[in-house]
Every structure is written in C-alpha cells, then in structure tokens.
MOPAC internal coordinates of N, CA, C and O (Angstrom, degrees):
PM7 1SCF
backbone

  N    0.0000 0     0.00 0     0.00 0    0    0    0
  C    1.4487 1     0.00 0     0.00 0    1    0    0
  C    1.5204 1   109.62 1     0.00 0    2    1    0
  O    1.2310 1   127.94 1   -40.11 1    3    2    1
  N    1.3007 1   102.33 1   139.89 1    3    2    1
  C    2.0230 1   101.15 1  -174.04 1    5    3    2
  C    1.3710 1    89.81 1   -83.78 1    6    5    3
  O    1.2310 1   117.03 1   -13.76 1    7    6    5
  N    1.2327 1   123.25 1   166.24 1    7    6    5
  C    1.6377 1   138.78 1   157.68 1    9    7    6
  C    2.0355 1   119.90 1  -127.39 1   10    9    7
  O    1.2310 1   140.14 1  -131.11 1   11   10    9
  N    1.3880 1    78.54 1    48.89 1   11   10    9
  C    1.6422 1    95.60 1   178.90 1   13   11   10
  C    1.1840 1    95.35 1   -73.91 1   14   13   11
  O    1.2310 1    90.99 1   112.04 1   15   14   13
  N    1.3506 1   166.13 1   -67.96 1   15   14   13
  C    1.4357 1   140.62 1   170.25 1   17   15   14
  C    1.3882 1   132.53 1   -37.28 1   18   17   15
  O    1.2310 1   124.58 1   157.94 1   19   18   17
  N    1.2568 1   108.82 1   -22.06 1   19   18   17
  C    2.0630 1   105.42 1   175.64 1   21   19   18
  C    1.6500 1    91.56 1   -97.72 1   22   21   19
  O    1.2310 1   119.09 1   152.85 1   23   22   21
  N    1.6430 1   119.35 1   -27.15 1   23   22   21
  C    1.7220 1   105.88 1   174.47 1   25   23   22
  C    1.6304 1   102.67 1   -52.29 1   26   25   23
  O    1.2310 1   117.24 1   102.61 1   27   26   25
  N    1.0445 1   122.85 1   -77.39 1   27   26   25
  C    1.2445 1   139.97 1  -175.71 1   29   27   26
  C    1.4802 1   119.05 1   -38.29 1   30   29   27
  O    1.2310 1   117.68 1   135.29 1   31   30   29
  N    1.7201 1   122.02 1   -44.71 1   31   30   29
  C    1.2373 1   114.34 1   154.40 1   33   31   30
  C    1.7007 1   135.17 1   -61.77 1   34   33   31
  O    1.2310 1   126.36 1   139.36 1   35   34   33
  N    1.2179 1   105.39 1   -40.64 1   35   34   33
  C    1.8507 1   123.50 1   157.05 1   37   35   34
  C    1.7546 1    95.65 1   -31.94 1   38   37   35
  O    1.2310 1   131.96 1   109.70 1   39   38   37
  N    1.3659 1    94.51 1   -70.30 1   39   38   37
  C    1.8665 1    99.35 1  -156.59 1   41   39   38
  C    1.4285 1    87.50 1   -65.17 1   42   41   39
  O    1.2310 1   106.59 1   130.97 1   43   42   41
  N    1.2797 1   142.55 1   -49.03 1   43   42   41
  C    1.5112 1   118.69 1  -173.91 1   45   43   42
  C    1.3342 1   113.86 1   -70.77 1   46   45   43
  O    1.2310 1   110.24 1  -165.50 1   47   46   45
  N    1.3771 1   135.94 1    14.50 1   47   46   45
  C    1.2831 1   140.04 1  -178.83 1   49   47   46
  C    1.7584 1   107.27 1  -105.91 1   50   49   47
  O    1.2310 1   127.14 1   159.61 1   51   50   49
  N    1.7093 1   103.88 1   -20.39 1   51   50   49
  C    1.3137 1   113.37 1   173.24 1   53   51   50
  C    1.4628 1   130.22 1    95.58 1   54   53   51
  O    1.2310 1   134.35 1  -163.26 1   55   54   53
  N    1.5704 1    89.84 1    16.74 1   55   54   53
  C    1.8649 1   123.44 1  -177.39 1   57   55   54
  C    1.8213 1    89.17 1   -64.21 1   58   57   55
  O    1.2310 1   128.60 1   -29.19 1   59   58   57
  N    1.1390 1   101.04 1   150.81 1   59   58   57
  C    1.7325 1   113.01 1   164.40 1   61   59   58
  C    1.6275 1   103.60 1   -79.33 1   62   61   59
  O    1.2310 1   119.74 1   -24.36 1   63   62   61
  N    1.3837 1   118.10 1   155.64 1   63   62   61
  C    1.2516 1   115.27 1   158.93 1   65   63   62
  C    1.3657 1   131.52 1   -45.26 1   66   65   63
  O    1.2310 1   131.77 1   132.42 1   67   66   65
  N    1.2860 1    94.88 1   -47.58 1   67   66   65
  C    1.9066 1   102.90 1   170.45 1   69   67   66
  C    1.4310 1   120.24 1   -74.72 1   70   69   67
  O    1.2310 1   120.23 1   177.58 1   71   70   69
  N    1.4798 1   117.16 1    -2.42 1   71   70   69
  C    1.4314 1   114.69 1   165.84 1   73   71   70
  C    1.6700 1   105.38 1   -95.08 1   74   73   71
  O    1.2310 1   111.95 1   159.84 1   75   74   73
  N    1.0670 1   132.79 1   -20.16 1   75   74   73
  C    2.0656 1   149.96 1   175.10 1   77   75   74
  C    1.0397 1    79.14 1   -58.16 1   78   77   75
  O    1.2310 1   114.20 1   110.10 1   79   78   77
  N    1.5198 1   128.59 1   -69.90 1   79   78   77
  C    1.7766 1   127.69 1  -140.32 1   81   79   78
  C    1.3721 1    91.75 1   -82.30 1   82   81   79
  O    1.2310 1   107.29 1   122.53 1   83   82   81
  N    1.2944 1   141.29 1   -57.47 1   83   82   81
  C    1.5032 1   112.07 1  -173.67 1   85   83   82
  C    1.4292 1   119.37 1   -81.39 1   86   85   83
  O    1.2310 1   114.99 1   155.48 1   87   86   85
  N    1.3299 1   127.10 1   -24.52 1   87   86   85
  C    1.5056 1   131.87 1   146.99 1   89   87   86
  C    1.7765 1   117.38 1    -8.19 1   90   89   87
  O    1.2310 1   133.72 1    91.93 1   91   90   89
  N    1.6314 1    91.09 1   -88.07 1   91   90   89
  C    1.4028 1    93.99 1   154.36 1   93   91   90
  C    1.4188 1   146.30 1  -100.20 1   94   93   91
  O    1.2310 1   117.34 1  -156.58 1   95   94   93
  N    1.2902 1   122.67 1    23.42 1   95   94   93
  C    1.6784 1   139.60 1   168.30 1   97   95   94
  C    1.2569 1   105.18 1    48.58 1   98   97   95
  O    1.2310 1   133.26 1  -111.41 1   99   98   97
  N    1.3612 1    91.99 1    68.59 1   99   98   97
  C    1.6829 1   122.23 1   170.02 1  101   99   98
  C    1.5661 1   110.35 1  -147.94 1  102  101   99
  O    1.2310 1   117.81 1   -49.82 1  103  102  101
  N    1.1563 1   121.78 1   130.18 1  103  102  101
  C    1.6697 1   143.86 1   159.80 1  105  103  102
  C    1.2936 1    96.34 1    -7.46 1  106  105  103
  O    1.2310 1   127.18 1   -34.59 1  107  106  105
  N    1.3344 1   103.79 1   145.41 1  107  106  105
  C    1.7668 1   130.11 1   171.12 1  109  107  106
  C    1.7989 1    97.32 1   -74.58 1  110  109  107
  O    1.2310 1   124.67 1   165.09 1  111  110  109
  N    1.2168 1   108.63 1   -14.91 1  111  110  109
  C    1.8910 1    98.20 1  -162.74 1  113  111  110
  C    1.4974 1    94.06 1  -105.11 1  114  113  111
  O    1.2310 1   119.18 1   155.52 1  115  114  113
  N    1.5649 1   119.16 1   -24.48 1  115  114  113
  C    1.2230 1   105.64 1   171.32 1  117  115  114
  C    1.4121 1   132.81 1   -53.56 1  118  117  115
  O    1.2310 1   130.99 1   118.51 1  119  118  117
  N    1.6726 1    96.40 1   -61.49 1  119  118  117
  C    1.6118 1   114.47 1   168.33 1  121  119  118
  C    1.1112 1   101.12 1   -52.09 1  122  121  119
  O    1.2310 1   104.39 1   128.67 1  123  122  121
  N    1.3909 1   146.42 1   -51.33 1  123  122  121
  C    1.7042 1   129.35 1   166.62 1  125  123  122
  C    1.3064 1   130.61 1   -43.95 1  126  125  123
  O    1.2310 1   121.98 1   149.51 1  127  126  125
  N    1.8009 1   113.82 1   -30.49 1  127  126  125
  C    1.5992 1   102.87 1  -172.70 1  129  127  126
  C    1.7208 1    76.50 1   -80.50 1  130  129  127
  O    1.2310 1   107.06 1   104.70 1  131  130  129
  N    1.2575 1   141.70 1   -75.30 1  131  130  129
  C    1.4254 1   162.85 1  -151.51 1  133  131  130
  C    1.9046 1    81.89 1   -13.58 1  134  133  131
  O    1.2310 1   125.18 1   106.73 1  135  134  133
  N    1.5723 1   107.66 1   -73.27 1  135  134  133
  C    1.3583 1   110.95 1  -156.57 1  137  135  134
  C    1.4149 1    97.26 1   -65.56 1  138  137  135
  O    1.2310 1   109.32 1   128.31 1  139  138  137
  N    1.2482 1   137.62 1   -51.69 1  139  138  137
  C    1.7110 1   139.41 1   164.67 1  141  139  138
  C    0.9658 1   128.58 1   -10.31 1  142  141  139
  O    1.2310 1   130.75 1   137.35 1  143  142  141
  N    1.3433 1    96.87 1   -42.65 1  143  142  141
  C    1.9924 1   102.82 1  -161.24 1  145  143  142
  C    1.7493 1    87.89 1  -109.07 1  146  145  143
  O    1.2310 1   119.88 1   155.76 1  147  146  145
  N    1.6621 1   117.83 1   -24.24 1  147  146  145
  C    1.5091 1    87.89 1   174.68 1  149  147  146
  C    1.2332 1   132.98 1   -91.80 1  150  149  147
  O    1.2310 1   124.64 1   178.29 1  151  150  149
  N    1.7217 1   108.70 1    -1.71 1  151  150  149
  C    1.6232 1   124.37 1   161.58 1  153  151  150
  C    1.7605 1    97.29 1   -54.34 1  154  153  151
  O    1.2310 1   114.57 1   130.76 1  155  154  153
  N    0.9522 1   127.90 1   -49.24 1  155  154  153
  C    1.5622 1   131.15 1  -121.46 1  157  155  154
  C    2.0459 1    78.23 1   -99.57 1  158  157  155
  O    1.2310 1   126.87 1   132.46 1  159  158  157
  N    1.5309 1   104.39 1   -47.54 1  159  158  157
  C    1.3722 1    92.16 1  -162.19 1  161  159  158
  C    2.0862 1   107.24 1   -85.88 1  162  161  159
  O    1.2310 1   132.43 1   166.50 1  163  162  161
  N    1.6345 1    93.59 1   -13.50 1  163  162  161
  C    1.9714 1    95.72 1   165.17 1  165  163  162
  C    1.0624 1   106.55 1   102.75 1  166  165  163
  O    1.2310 1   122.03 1  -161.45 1  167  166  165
  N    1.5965 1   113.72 1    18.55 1  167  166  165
  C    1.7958 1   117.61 1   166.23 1  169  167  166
  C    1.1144 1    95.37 1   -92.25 1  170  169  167
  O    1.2310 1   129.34 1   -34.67 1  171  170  169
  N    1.9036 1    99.60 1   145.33 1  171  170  169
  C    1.2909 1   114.92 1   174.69 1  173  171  170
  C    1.4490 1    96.66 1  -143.81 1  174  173  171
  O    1.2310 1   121.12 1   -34.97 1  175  174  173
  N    1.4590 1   115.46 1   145.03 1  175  174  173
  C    1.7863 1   120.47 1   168.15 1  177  175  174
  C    1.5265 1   112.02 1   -60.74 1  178  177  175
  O    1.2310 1   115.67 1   -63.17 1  179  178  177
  N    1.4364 1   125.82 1   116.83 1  179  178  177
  C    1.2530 1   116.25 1    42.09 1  181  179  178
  C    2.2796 1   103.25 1  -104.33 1  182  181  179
  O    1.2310 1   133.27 1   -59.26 1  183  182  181
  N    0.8934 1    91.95 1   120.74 1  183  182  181
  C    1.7542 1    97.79 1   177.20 1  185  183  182
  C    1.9017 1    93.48 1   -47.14 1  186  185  183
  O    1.2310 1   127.71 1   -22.37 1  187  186  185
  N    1.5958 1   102.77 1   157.63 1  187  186  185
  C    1.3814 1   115.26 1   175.64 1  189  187  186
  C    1.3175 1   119.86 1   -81.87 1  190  189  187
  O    1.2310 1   111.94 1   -51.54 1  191  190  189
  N    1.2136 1   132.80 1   128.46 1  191  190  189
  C    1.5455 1   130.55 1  -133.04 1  193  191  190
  C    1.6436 1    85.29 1   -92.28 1  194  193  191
  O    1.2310 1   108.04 1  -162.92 1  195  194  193
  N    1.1869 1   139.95 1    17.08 1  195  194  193
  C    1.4253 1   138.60 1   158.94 1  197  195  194
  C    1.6423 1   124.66 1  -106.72 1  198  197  195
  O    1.2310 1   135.91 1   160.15 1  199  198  197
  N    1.6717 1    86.80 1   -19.85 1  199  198  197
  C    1.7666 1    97.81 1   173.22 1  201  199  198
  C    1.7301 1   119.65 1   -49.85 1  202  201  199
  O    1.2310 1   110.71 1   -62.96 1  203  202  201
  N    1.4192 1   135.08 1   117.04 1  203  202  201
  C    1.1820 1   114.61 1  -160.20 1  205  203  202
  C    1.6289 1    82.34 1   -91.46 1  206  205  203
  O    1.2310 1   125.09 1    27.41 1  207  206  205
  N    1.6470 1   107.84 1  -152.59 1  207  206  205
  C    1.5102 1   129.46 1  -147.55 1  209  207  206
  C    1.7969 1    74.19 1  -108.49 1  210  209  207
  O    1.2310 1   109.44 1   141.01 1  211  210  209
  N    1.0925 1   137.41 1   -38.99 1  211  210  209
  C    1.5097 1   132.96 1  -158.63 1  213  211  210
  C    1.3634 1   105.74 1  -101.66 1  214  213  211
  O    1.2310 1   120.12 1   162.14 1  215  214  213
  N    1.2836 1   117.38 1   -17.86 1  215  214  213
  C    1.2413 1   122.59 1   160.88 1  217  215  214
  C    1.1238 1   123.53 1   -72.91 1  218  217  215
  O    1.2310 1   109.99 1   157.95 1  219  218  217
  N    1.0785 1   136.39 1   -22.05 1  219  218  217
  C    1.5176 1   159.71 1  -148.49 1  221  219  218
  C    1.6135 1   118.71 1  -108.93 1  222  221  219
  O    1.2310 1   136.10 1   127.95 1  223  222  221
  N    1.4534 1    86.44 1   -52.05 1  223  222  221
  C    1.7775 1   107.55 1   154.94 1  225  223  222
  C    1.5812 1   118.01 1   -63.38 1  226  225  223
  O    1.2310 1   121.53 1   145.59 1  227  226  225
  N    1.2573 1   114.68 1   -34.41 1  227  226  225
  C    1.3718 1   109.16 1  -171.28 1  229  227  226
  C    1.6889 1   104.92 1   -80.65 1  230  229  227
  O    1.2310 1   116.32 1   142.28 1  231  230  229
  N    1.4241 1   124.60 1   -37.72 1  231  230  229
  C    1.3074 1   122.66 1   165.88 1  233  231  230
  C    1.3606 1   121.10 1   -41.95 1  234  233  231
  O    1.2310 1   115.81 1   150.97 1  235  234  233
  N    1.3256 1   125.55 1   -29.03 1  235  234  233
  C    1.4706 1   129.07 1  -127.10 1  237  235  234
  C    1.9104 1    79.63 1  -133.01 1  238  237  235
  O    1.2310 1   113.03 1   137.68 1  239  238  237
  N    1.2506 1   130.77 1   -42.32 1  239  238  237
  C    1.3368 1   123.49 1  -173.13 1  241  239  238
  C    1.7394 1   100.97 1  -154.50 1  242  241  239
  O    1.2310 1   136.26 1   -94.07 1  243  242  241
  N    1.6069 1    86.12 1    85.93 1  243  242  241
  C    1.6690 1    95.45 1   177.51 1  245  243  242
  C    1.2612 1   104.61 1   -72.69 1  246  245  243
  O    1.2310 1   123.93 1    -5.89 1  247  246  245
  N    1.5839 1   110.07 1   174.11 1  247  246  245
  C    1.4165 1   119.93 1  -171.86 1  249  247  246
  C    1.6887 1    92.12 1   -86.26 1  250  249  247
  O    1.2310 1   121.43 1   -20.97 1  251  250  249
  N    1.1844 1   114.87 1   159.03 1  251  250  249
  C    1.4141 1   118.39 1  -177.09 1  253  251  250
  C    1.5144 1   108.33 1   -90.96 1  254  253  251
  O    1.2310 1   115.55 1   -39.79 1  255  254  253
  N    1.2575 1   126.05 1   140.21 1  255  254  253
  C    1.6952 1   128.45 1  -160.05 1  257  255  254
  C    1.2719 1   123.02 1   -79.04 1  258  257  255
  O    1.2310 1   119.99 1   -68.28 1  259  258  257
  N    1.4003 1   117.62 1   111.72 1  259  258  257
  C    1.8170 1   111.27 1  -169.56 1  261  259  258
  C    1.1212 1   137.00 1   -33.80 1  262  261  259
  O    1.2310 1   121.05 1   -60.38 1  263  262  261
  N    1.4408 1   115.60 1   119.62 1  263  262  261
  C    1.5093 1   120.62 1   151.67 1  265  263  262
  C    2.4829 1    86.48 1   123.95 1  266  265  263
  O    1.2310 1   129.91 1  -170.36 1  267  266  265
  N    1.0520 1    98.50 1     9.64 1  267  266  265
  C    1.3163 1   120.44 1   162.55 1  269  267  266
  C    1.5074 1   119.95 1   -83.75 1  270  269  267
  O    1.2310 1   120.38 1   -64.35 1  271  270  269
  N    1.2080 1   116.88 1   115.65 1  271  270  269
  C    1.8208 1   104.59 1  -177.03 1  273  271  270
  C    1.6840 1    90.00 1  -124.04 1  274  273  271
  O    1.2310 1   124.09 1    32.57 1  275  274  273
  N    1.5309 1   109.76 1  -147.43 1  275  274  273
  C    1.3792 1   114.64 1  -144.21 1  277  275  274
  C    1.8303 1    85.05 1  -104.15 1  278  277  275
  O    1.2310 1   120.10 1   180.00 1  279  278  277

C-alpha cells in the first residue's frame, strides 16, 4: 500500500524527508518521488476530502499513453 497521503501530510507538517522515511519505514527516494510527482502534478496538503486513494494515485503516476513503449 503507498502512503502518499501521510507522506504529504508529514511534509506539510514540516518533517524533513529523512524524518517521512523513517517515520514511516520507507526509502528517502520514495518520499522524494511521492513529493516530486505531487509538485509536478499540483497536489498540495490539505488533499480534497473527496479525493479517493485511487484517485490520488492516478494524479501522481498516470498510466502511460497508448501505443508508447519503453
């Protein structure tokens, strides 16, 4: 399970990255892409109290657009 909503609340609370990652015992690069991709995609804490968990994911790591490979 991702925890891109408690990353994102931590960092709006003003935790360092390296306090997120041992907080919740997850990688320093995670909590980095987490905050990365939600600068980039324009989430900011407090999330919209209707935003679900799959919704949230899809902002943050869209599906890549057909007929696109590696």
């Amino acid at each position: 399970m991702r925890m891109i909503r408690e990353v994102l609340r931590l960092a709006a609370e003003g935790l360092s990255r390296s306090a997120i990652s041992s907080s919740l015992g997850v990688p320093r690069s995670t909590v980095r892409r987490y905050l990365d991709r939600s600068l980039e995609a324009g989430i900011a804490w407090p999330l919209p109290e209707e935003m679900t968990e799959s919704e949230l994911e899809d902002r943050l790591f869209p599906a890549s657009p057909p007929g696109r490979g590696p």
